[in-house]
TORKOL-4160 file (C-alpha; in steps of 0.2 Angstrom, whole numbers, padded with zeros to 4 digits, m for minus):
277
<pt num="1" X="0107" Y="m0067" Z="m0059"/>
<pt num="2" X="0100" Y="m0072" Z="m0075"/>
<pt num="3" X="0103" Y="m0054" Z="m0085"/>
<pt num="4" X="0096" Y="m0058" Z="m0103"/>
<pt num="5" X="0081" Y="m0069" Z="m0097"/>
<pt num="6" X="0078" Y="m0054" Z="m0082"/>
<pt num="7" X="0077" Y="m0040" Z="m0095"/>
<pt num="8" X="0068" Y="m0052" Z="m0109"/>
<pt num="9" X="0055" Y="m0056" Z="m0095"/>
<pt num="10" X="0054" Y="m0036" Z="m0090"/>
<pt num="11" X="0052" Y="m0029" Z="m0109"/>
<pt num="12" X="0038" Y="m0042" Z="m0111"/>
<pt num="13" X="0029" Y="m0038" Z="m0096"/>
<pt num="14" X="0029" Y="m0020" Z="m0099"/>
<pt num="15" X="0025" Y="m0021" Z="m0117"/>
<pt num="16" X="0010" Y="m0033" Z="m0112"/>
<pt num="17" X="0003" Y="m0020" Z="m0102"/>
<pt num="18" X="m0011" Y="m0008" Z="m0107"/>
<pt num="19" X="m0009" Y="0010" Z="m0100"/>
<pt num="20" X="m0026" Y="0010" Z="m0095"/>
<pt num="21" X="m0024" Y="m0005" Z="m0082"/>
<pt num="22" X="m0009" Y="0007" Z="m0073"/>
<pt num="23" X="m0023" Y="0023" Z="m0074"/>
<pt num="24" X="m0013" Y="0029" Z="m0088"/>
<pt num="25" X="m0020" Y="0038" Z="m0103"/>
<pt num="26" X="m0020" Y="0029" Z="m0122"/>
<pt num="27" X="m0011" Y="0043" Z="m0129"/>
<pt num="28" X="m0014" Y="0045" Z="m0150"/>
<pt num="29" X="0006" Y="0046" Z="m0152"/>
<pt num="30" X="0007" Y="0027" Z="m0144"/>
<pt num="31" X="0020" Y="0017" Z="m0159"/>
<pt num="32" X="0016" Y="m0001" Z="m0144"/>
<pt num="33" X="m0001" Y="m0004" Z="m0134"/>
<pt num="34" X="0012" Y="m0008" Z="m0120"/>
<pt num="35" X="0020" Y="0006" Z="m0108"/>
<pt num="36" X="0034" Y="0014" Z="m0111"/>
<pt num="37" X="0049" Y="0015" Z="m0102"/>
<pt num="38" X="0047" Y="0030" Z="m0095"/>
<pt num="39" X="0032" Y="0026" Z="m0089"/>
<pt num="40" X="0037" Y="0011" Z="m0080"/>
<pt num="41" X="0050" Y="0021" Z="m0070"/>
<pt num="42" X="0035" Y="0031" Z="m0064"/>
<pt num="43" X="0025" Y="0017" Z="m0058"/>
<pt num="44" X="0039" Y="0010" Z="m0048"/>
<pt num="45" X="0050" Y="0026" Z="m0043"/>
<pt num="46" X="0066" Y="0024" Z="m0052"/>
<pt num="47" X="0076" Y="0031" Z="m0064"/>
<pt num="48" X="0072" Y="0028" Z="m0083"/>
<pt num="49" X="0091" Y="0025" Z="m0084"/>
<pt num="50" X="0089" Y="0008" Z="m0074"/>
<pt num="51" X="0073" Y="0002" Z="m0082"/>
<pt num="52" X="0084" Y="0005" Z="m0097"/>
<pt num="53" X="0098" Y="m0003" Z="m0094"/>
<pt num="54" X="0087" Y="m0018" Z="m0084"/>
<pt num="55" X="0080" Y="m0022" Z="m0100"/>
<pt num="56" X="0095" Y="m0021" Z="m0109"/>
<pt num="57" X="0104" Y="m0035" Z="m0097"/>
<pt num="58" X="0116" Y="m0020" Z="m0093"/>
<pt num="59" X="0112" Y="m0018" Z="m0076"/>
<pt num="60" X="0119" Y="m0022" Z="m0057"/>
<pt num="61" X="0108" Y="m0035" Z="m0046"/>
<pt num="62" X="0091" Y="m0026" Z="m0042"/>
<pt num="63" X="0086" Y="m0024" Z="m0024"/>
<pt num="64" X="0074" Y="m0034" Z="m0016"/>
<pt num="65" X="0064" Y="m0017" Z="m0014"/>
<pt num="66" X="0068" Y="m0012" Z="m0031"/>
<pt num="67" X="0060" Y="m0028" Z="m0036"/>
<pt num="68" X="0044" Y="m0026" Z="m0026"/>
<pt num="69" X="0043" Y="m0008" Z="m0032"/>
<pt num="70" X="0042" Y="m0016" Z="m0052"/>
<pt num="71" X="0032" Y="m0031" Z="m0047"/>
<pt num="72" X="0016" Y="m0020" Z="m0042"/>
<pt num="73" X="0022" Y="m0006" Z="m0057"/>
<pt num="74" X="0019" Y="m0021" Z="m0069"/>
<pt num="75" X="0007" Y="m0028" Z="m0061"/>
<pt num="76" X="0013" Y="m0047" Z="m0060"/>
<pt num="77" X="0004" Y="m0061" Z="m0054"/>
<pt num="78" X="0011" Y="m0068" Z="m0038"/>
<pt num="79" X="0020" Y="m0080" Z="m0050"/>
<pt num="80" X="0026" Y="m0071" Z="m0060"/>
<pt num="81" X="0033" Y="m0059" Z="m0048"/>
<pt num="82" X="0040" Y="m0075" Z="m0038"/>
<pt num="83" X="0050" Y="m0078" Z="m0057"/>
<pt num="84" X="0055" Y="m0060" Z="m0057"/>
<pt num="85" X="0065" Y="m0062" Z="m0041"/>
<pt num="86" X="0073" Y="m0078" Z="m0045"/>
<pt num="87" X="0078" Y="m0070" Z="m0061"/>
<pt num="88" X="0089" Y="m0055" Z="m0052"/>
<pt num="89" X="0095" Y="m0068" Z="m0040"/>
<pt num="90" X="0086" Y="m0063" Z="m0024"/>
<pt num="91" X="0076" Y="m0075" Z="m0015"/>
<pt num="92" X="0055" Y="m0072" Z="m0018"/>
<pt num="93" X="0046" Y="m0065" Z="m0003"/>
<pt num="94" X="0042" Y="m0074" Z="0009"/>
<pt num="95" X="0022" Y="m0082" Z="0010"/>
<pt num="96" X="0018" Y="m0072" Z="0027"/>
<pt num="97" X="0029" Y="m0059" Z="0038"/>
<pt num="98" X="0025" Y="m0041" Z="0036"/>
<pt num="99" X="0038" Y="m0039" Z="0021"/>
<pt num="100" X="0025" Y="m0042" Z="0010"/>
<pt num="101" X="0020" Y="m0038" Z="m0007"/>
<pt num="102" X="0002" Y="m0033" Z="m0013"/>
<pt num="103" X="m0007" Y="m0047" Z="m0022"/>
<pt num="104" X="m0007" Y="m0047" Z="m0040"/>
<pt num="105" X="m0027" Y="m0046" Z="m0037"/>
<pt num="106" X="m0029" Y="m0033" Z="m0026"/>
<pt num="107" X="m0016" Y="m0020" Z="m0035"/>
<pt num="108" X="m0030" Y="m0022" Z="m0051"/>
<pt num="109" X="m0043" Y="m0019" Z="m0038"/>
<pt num="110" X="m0037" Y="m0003" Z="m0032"/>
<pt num="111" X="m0035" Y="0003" Z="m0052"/>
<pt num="112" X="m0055" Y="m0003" Z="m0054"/>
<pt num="113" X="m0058" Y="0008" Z="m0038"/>
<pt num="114" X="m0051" Y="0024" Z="m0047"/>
<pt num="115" X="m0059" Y="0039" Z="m0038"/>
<pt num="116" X="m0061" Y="0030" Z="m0021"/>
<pt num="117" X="m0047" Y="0030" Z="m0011"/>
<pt num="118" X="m0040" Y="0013" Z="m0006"/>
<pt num="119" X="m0024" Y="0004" Z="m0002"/>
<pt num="120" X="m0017" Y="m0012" Z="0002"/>
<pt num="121" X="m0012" Y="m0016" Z="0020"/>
<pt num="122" X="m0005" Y="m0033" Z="0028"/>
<pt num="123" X="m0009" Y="m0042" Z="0043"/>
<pt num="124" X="0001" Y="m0033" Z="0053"/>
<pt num="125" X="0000" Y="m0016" Z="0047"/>
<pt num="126" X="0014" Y="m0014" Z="0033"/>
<pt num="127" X="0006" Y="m0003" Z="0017"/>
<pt num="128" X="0009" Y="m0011" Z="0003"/>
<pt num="129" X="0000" Y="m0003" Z="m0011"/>
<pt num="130" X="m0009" Y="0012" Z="m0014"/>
<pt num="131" X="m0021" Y="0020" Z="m0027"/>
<pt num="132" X="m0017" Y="0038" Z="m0034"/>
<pt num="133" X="m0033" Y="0043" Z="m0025"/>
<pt num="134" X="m0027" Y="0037" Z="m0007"/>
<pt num="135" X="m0010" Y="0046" Z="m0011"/>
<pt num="136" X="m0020" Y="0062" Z="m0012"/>
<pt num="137" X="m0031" Y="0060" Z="0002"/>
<pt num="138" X="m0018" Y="0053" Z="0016"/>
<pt num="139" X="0001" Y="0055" Z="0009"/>
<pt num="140" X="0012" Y="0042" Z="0001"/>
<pt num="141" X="0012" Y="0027" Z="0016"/>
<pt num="142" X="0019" Y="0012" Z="0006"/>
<pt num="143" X="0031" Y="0004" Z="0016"/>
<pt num="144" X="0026" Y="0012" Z="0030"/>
<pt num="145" X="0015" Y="0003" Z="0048"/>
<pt num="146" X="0000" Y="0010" Z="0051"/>
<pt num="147" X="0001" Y="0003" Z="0070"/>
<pt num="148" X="0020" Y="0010" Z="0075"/>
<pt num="149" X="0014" Y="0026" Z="0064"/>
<pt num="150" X="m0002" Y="0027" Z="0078"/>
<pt num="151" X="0006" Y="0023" Z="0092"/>
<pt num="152" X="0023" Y="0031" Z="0093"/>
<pt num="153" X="0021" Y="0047" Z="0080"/>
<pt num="154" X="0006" Y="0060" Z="0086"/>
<pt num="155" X="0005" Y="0066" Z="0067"/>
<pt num="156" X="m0002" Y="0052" Z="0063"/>
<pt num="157" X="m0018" Y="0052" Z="0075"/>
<pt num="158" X="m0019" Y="0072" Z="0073"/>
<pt num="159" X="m0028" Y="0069" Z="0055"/>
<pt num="160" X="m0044" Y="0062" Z="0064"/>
<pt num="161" X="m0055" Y="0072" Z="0077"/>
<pt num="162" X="m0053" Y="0067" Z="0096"/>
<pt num="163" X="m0069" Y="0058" Z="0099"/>
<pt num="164" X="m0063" Y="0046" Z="0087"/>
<pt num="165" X="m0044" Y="0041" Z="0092"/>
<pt num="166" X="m0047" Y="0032" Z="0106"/>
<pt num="167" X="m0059" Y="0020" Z="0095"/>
<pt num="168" X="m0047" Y="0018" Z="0081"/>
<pt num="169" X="m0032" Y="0015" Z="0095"/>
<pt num="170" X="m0044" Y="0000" Z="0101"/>
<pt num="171" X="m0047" Y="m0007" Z="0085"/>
<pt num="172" X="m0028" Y="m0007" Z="0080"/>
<pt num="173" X="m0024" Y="m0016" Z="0094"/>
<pt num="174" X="m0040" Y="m0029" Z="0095"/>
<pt num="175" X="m0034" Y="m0031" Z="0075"/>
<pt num="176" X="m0018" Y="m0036" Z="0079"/>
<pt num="177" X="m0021" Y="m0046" Z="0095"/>
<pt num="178" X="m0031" Y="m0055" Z="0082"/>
<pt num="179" X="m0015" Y="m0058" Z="0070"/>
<pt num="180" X="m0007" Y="m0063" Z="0085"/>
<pt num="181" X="m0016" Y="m0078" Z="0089"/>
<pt num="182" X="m0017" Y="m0083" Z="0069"/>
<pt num="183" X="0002" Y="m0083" Z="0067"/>
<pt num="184" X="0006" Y="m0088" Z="0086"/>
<pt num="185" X="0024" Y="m0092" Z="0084"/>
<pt num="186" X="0029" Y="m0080" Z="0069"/>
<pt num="187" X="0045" Y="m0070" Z="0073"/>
<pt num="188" X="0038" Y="m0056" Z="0064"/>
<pt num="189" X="0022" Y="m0055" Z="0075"/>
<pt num="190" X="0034" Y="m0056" Z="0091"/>
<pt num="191" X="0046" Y="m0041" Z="0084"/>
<pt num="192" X="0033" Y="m0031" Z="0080"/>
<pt num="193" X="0024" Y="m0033" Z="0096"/>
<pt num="194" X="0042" Y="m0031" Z="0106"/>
<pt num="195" X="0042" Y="m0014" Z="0097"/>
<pt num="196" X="0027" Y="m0005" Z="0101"/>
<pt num="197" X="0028" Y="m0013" Z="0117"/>
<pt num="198" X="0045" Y="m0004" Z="0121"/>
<pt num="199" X="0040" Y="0014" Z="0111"/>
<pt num="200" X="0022" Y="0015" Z="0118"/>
<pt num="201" X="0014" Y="0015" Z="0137"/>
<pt num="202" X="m0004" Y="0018" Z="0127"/>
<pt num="203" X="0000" Y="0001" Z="0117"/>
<pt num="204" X="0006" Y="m0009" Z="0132"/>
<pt num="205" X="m0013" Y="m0005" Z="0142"/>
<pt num="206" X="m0022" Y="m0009" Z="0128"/>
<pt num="207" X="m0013" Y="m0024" Z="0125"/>
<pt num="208" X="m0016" Y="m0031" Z="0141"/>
<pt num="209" X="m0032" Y="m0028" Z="0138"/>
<pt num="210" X="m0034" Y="m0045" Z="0127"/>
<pt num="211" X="m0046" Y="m0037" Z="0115"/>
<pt num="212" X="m0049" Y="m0046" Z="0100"/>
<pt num="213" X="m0056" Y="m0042" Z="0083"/>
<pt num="214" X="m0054" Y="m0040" Z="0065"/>
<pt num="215" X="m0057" Y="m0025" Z="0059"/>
<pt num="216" X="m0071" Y="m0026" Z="0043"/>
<pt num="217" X="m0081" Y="m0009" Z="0043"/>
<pt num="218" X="m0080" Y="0010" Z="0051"/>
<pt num="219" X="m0086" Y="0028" Z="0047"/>
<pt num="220" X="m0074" Y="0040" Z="0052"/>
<pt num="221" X="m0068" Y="0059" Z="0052"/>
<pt num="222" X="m0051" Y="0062" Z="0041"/>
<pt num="223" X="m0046" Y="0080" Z="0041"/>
<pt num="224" X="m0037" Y="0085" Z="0028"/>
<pt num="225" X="m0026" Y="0099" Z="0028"/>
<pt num="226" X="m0032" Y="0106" Z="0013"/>
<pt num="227" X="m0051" Y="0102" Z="0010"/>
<pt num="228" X="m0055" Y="0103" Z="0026"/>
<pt num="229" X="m0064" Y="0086" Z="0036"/>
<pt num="230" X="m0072" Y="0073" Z="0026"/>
<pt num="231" X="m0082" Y="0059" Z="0034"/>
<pt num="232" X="m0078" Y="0042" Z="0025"/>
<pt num="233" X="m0086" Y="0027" Z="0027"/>
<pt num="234" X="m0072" Y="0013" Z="0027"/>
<pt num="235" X="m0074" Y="m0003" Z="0022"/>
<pt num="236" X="m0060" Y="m0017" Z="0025"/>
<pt num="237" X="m0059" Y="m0032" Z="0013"/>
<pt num="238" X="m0048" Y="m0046" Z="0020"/>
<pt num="239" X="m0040" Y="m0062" Z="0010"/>
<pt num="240" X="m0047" Y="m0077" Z="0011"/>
<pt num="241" X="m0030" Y="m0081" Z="0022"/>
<pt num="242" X="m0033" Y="m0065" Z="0033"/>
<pt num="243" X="m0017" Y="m0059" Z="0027"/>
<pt num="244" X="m0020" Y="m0044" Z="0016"/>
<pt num="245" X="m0033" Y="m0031" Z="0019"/>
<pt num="246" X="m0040" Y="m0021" Z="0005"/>
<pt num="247" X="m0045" Y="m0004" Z="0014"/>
<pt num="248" X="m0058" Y="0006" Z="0002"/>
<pt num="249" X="m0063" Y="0024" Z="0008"/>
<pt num="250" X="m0078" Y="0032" Z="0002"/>
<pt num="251" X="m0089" Y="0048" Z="0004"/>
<pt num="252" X="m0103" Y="0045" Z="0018"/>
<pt num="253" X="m0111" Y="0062" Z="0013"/>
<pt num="254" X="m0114" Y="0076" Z="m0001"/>
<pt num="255" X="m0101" Y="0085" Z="0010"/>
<pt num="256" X="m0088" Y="0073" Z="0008"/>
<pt num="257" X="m0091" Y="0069" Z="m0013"/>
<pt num="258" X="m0089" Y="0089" Z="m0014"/>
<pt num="259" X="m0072" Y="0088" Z="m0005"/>
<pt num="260" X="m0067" Y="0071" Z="m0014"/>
<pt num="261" X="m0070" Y="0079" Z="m0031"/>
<pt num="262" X="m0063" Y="0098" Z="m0026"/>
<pt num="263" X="m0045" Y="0085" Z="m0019"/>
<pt num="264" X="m0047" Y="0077" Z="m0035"/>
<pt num="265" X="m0043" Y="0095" Z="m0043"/>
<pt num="266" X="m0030" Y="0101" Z="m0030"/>
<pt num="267" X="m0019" Y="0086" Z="m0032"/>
<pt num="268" X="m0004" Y="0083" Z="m0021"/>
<pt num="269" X="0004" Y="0101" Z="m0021"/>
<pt num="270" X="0010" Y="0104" Z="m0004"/>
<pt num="271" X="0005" Y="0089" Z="0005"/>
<pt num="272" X="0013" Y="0091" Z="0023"/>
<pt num="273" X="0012" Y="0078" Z="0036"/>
<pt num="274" X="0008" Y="0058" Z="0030"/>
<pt num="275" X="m0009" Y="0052" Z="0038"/>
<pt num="276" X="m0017" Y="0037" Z="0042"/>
<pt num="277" X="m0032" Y="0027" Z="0037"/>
């Protein structure tokens, strides 16, 4: 671990930063266009304490996960997040698998998008990133996958109406059946596959099934347990590699922008179960 290059790296990153590209307010009190520290702890869910003592050279070797979690906070380029791990001594992540990170790309995507709820998902299901927006709208998912969420936890289909479950169940499956044949050969494929298999009877039919097909575009029904249903039209932007997904929700009708805006206003305050988009 390469302590005084790691927290020269970090202090520069941060101060490089304009709040505005985080969906953080330019405050009139700001002595740096950068972020602050406290700021950064925010963005990445840790204490101010450890970014602190991060930048100071003071601090023990930084997770893997902690690493990922400042990576997307600060926004860094593939490359420069690639540096960052070598800097704490951890080995980068890995080019494909479902232990991904978001791109640098698509995480300034999803602060462009703003008011539309969208989030970052891999090839094989993992959430990677998240927009303030999506939090609202479905619960925080990052680190979560959307197919063992489906398939083994009825929470998760309980936020869309019946008629529409056994579409999305289909589409999951034909999705992944299509990563499957793209990364034939890939551990990670297989494991995941082997789970579901073993947790879900629902999973094992379908997959015999052999349906194949990437998923691009759907309107659906999300019921939200405060403003009520909300039809979405859901548009799935995919990497040029077909690894990441960008998934962008928006309002197909005036009903829908009412509830957007009136969720917009309520905020996070008691949000119960995690969904899924």
């Amino acid at each position: 671990m390469q302590r005084e290059q790691l927290a020269d790296f970090l202090r520069r990153r941060r101060e490089a930063i304009r709040p505005a590209q985080v969906g953080l307010a330019d405050g009139p009190r700001r002595r740096t266009g950068g972020l602050r520290r406290e700021e950064v702890a925010m963005l990445a869910g840790m204490s101010v304490d450890y970014v602190v003592r991060l930048e100071q050279g003071r601090s023990s070797q930084p997770s893997p996960q902690l690493l990922g979690a400042l990576a997307r906070a600060l926004r860094l380029s593939d490359d420069e997040r690639d540096h960052l791990f070598r800097l704490a001594g951890q080995p980068p992540p890995p080019s494909d698998g479902v232990a991904r990170l978001a791109r640098a790309g698509l995480l300034r995507l999803l602060d462009l998008l703003g008011d539309n709820p969208a989030m970052v998902i891999s090839d094989l299901g993992e959430v990677l990133a998240q927009n303030r927006m999506s939090t609202l709208l479905v619960g925080d998912q990052i680190g979560t996958n959307v197919l063992l969420r489906w398939f083994t936890e009825p929470a998760a289909r309980a936020v869309h109406v019946a008629e529409e479950q056994e579409r999305h169940s289909r589409q999951h499956v034909a999705d992944l059946r299509a990563a499957a044949g793209r990364r034939a050969g890939d551990p990670a494929v297989a494991t995941l596959i082997a789970r579901l298999e073993s947790a879900s009877e629902d999973f094992r039919r379908r997959w015999a099934e052999h349906e194949v097909a990437v998923r691009r575009a759907d309107r659906k029904t999300i019921v939200h347990p405060r403003v009520g249903p909300l039809l979405m039209d859901c548009e799935t932007l995919v990497t040029p590699d077909l690894g990441q997904q960008l998934v962008v929700l928006t309002p197909a009708d005036a009903d829908a922008r009412e509830r957007i805006d009136l969720l917009r206003v309520v905020g996070l305050e008691e949000f119960p179960a995690q969904a899924e988009t």
